[in-house]
Backbone as ProteinMPNN parsed JSONL, in Angstrom:
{"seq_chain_A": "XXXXXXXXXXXXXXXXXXXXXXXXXXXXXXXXXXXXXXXXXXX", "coords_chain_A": {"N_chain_A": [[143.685, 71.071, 89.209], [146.052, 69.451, 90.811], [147.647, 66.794, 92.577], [150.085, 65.439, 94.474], [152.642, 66.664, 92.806], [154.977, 66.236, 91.477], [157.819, 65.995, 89.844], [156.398, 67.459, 87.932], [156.017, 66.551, 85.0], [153.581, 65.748, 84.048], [152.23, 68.159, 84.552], [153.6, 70.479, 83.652], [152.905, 70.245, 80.589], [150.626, 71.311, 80.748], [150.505, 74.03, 81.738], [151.923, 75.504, 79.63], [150.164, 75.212, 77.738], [148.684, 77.551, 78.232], [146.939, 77.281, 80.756], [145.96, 77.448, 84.453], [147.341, 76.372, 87.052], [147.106, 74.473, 89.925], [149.064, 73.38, 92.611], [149.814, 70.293, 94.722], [152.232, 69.457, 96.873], [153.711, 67.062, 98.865], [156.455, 66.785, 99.301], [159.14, 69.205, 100.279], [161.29, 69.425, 98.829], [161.234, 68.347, 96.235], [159.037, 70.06, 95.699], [160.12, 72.563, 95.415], [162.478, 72.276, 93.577], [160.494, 72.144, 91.677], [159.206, 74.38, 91.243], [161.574, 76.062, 90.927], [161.97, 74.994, 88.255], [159.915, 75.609, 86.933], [159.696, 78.603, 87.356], [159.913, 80.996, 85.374], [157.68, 80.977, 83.817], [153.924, 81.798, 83.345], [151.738, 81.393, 85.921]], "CA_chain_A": [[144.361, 70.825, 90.456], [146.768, 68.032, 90.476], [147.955, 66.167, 94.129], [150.965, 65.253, 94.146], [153.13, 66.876, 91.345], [156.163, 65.493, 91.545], [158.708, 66.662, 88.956], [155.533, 68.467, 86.839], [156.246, 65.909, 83.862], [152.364, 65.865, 83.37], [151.88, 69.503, 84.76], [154.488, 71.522, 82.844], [152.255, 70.766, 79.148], [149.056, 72.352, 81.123], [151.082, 75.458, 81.884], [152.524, 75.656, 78.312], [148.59, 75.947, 76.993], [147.917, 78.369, 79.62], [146.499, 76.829, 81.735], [146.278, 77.794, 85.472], [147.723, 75.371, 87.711], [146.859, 74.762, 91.688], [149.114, 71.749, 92.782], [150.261, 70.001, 96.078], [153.184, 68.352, 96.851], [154.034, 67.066, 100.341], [157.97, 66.736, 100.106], [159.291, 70.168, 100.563], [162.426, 69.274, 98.54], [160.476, 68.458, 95.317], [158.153, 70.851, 95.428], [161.332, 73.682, 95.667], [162.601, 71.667, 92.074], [159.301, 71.706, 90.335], [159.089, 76.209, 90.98], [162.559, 76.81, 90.315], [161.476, 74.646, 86.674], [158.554, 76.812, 86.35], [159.313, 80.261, 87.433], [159.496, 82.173, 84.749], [156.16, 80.594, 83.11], [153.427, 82.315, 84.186], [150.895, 80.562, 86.182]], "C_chain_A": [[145.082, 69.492, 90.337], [147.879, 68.175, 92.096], [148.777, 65.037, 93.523], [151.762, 65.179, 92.767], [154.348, 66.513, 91.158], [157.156, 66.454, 90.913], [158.046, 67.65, 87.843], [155.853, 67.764, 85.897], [154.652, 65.618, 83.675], [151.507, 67.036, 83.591], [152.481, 70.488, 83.812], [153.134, 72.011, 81.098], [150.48, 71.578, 79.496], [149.224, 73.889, 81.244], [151.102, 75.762, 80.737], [151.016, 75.988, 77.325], [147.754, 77.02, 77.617], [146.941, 77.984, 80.485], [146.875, 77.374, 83.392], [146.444, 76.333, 86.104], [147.53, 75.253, 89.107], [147.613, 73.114, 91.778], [149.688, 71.378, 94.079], [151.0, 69.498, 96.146], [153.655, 68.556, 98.23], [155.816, 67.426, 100.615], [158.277, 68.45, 99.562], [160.353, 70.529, 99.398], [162.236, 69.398, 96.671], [159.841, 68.862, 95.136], [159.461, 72.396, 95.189], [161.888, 73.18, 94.175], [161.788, 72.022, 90.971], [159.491, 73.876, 90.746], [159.806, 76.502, 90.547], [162.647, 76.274, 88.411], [160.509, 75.085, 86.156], [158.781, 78.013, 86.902], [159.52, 81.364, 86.495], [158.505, 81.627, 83.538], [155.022, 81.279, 84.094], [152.323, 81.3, 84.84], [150.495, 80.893, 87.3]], "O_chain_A": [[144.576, 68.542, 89.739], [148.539, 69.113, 92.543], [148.547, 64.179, 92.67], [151.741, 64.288, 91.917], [154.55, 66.704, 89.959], [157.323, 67.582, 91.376], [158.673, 68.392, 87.087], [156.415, 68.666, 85.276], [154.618, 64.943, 82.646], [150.382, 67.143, 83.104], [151.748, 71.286, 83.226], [152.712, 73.081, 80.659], [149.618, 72.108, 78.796], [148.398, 74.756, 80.961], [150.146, 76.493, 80.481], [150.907, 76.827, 76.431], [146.551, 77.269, 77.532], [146.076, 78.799, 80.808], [148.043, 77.708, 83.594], [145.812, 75.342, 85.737], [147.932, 76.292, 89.63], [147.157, 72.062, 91.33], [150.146, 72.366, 94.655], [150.897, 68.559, 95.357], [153.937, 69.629, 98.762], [156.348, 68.006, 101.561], [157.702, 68.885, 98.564], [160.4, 71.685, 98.977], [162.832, 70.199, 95.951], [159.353, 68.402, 94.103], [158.963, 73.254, 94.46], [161.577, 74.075, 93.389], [162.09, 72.177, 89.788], [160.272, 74.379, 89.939], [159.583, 77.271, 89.612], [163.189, 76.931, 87.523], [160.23, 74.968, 84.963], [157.731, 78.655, 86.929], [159.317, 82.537, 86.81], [158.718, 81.959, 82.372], [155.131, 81.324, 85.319], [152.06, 80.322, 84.14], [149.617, 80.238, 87.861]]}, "name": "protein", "num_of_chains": 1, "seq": "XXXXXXXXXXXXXXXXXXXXXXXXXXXXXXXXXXXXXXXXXXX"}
């Protein structure tokens, strides 16, 4: 679980080992950034 993910620059290499990911991010704006940079990874 990781609070506040910002841009995923220390989330992305958890995905990439498969890893499941659960993360929070308050601004609406950056959280809409960080999915459209991960959606076609699965997670």
């Amino acid at each position: 679980m990781e609070v506040g993910i910002d841009t995923g620059q220390a989330t992305v290499p958890f995905l990439e080992t498969g890893c499941e990911v659960t993360a929070i991010e308050l601004g609406k704006d950056i959280a809409e950034f960080y999915l459209r940079k991960v959606e076609e990874r699965p997670h």
